[in-house]
C-alpha positions, 0 to 999 in steps of 0.5 A: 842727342846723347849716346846711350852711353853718355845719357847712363853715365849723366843719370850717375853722376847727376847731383841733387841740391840741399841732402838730407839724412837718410832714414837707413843711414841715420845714427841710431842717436835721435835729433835734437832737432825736432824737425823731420829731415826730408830725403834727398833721393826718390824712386823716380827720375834722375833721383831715383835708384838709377840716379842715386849714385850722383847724388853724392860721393858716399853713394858709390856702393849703389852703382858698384857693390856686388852685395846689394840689396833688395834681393829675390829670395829663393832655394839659393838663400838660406834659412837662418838656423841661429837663436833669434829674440826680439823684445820691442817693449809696448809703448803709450805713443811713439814719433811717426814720421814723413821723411818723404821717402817712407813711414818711419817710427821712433822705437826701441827695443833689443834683438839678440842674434847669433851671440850679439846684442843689436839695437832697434832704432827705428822701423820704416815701411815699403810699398810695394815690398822691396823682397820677393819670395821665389819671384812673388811680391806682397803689398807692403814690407816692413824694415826694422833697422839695429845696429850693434855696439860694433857698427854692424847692422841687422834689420828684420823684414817683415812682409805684409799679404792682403787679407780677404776676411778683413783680419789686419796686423794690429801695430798696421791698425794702429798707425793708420789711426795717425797716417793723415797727420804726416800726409805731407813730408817733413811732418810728424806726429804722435801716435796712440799706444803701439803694441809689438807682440804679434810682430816678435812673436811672428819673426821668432817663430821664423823660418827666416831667409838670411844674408848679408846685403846692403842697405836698400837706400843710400848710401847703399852700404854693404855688409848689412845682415837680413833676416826676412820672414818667409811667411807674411803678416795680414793686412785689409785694404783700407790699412794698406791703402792709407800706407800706399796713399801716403809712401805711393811707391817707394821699392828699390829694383830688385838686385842681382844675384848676390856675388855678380855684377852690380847691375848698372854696372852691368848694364853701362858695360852692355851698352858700351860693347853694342856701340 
């Protein structure tokens, strides 16, 4: 039977067959392969965020970085206090994908940050949230992933509370409308016309939470800057159950304290020292 030890180190360094992209990690360029890339890493088991280090030598950040993401958002972060605009023109229809880690669309759009211009390449969604506020989780987060021309990356977090009056987020309505067609990973589909007001408006409004963590899948790479909406968007209980039916669980564990141990370094160090 393996020491505790050995049995850590074996989740780490456990390998996966035929990788696939990933969907935060992606170039901002889209395929020219139509077919929709199904990822590599999960969020159970050996390939789950315990193994995901393993699962490729480019992952290292997911076990070691100091600086990673999700994190709980508390007194210690602080609200961002620079000129925000979002601008994510309307579209007739977008590409909604199954990457069989998450929900994700094609879109474009511009947000201006502290002087600098990012791109929008795509939003994905997370159930349940992968931020906490002051400890509290919410059903449902949303990420929208830019990259500047620099390389440097910004994503915009979104969080969704369930409603008891039945009001709902309308870009969350809309996609529901097409959740069945991607029941399947690796699908994709069409969606009707997909409206981006309400999501602008609510992010610049703020407050935001800001920081700079990672990417909260592999491969984890650091230096990613957040800025996470305080207060939520609603969502109703039929839309937010066609997500989970679909995604199911799809949150990486919380983090530590930015600036401490990674936490399964942390934990390997711990079970050496109890030998």
């Amino acid at each position: 039977m393996l020491s505790p030890v050995l049995l850590l180190v074996t989740v780490l360094t456990v390998h996966s067959v035929n990788g696939a992209c990933l969907h935060d990690d992606a170039p901002l360029s889209r395929r020219a392969n139509p077919a929709v890339p199904i990822a590599n890493f999960s969020y159970t088991g050996a390939t789950g965020p315990f193994g995901w280090a393993g699962l490729s030598p480019a992952n290292g950040a997911c076990s070691t970085s100091k600086m990673q993401s999700p994190i709980n958002l508390d007194n210690a972060i602080s609200m961002s206090k620079s000129t925000l605009t979002v601008t994510i023109p309307d579209v007739s229809h977008a590409e909604l994908e199954n990457l069989g880690s998450t929900l994700e669309v094609v879109a474009n759009g511009t947000t201006h940050f502290a002087g600098k211009a990012y791109t929008l390449a795509q939003f994905h969604f997370h159930t349940p949230s992968e931020h906490r506020i002051a400890n509290e989780y919410f059903p449902l987060e949303g990420h929208f992933v830019h990259q500047a021309s620099d390389g440097q990356r910004l994503v915009l977090g979104v969080l969704f509370e369930l409603t008891t009056d039945g009001t709902t987020t309308a870009l969350l309505t809309a996609l529901s409308h097409h959740i069945s067609a991607v029941a399947t990973p690796g699908k994709s589909t069409q969606t009707s016309a997909l409206h981006f007001r309400q999501i602008a408006a609510h992010v610049q409004a703020g407050p935001l939470y800001q920081y700079t963590g990672s990417l909260t899948t592999p491969p984890c790479t650091a230096g990613v800057i957040w800025l996470v909406a305080q207060k939520p968007l609603p969502v109703n209980v039929k839309t937010f159950l066609g997500f989970k039916k679909i995604m199911k669980f799809n949150a990486r564990y919380t983090q530590n304290t930015l600036g401490q141990q990674n936490l399964i370094q942390l934990a390997a160090s711990q079970l050496t020292h109890a030998q």
